[in-house]
C-alpha positions as CSV (number, residue, x, y, z in Angstrom):
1,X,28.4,20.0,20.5
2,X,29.0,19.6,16.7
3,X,27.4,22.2,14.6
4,X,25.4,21.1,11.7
5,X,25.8,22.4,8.3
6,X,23.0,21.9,5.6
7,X,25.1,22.2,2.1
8,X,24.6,19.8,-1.1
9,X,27.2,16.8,-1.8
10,X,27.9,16.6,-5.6
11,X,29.7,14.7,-8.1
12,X,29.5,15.1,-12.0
13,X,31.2,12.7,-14.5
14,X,30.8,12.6,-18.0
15,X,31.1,8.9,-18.8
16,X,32.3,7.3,-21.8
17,X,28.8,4.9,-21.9
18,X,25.4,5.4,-23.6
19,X,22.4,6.8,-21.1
20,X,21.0,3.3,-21.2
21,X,24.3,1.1,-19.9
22,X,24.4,4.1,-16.8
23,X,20.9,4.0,-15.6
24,X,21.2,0.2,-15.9
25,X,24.4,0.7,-13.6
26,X,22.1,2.6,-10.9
27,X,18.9,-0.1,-11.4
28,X,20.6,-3.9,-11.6
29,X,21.6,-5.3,-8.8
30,X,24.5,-7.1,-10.7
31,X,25.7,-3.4,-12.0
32,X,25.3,-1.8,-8.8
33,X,27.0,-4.2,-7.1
34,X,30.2,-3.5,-9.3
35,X,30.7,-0.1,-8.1
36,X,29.0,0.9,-4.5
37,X,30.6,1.3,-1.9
38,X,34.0,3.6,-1.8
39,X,37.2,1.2,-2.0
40,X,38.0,-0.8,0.0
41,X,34.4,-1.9,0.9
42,X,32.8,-4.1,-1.5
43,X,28.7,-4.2,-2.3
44,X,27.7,-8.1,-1.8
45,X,24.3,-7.5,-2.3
46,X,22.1,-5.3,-4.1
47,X,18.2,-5.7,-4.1
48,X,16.9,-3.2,-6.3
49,X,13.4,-2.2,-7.0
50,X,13.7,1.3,-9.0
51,X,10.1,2.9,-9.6
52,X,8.3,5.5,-7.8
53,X,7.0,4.4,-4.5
54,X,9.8,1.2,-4.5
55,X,12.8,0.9,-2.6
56,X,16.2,-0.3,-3.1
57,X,18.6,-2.5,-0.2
58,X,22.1,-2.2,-1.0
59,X,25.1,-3.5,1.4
60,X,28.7,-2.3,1.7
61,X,31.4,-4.3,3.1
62,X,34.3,-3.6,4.5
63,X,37.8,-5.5,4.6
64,X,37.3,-6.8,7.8
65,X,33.6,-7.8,6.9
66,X,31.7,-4.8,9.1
67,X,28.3,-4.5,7.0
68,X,26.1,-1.6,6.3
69,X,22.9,-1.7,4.6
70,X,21.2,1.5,3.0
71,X,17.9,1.8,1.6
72,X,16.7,3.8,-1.0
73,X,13.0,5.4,-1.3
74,X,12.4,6.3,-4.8
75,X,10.1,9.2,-5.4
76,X,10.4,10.2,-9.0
77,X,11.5,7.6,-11.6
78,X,11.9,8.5,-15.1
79,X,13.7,6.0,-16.5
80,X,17.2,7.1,-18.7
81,X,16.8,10.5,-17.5
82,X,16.3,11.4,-13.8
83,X,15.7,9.6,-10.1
84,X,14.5,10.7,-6.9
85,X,15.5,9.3,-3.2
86,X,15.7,9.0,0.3
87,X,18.6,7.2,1.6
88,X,18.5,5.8,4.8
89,X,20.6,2.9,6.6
90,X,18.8,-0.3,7.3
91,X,19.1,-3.7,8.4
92,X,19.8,-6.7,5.9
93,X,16.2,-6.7,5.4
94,X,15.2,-2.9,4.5
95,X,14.2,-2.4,8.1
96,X,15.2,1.8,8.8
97,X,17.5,2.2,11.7
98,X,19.3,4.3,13.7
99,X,22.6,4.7,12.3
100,X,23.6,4.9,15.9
101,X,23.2,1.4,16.4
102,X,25.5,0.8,14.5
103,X,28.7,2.8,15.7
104,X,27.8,6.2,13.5
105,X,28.0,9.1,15.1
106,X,24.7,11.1,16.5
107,X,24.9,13.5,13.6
108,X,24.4,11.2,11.3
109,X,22.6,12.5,8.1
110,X,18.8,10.8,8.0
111,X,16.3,10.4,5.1
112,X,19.2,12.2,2.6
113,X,17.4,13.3,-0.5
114,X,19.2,12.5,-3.2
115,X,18.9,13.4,-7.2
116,X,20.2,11.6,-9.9
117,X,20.4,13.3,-13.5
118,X,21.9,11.5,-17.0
119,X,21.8,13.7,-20.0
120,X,22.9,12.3,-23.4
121,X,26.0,14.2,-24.8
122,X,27.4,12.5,-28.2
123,X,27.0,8.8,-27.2
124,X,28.7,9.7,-24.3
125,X,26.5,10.3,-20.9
126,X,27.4,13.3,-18.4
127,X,25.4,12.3,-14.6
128,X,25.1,14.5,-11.9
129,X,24.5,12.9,-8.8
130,X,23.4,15.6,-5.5
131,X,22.9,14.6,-1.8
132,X,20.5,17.3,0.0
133,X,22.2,16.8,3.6
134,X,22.4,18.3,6.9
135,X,25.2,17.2,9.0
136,X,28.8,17.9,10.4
137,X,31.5,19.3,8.1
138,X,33.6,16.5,8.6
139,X,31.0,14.1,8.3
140,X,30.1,15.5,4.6
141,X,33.8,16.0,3.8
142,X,33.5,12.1,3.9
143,X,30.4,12.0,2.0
144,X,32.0,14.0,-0.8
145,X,35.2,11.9,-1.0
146,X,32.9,8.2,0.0
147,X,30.7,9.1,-3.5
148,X,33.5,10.2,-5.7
149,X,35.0,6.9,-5.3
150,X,31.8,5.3,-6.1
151,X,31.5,7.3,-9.1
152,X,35.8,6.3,-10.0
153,X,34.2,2.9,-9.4
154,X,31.5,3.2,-11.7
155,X,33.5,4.6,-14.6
156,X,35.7,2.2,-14.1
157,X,32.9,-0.9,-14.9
158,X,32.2,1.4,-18.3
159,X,35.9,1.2,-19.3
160,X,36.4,-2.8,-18.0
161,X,32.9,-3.2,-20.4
162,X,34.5,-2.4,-23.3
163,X,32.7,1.4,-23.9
């Protein structure tokens, strides 16, 4: 049997991007799309509907086209400054699921609350984004390394943008 850790998954980055162009890289769908996902898989679609009590559908996709789907629960919204979620996988249309169904394994992290922080520092923005998760060790190890490639991603848009 796998024993289950509870431990937080964190990434920091101070970005070279004003608190306005990050938060709109975490609320448009065309600017999430850019960086979700942790290379290879792409994000296709993005259907995001940031404010307390809304919920965000966002896809990865991998090389060889396998799709997952995650849904987002927002329960605090403050916009430039701080957002509150659950993350959960879904089908295409935002329906919850067991991430069973899809190939994951049993211990599988569920409703993952998840923090996002921007704080202004000199025209620059630092974020800190923390995943509350119970789960296996290896299972976060992946977790850890899946989000800071997001985040490599995300930088990345801020540099190709021209800040």
């Amino acid at each position: 049997m796998t024993q289950l850790v509870t431990h937080d998954v964190a990434v920091t980055r101070l970005f070279d991007a004003p608190v306005e162009q990050v938060w709109a890289a975490w609320t448009e769908g065309t600017e999430v799309m850019k960086w979700w996902g942790p290379a290879p898989f792409t994000c296709p679609e993005a259907r995001m509907d940031v404010r307390e009590g809304g919920a965000s559908v966002v896809s990865m996709r991998s090389p060889d086209g396998f799709e997952i789907w995650m849904r987002w629960d927002y329960s605090t919204v403050i916009p430039n400054v701080r957002m509150e979620y659950s993350q959960n996988m879904c089908d295409r249309d935002g329906n919850l699921i067991d991430p069973t169904s899809i190939g994951m394994p049993a211990e599988f992290p569920r409703d993952v609350a998840t923090i996002v922080t921007l704080t202004p520092r000199d025209g620059r923005t630092e974020m800190t984004i923390t995943e509350h998760t119970t789960t296996s060790q290896a299972l976060m190890d992946g977790s850890q390394q899946g989000l800071e490639m997001c985040i490599d991603q995300m930088a990345a848009t801020f540099r190709a943008s021209g800040r």
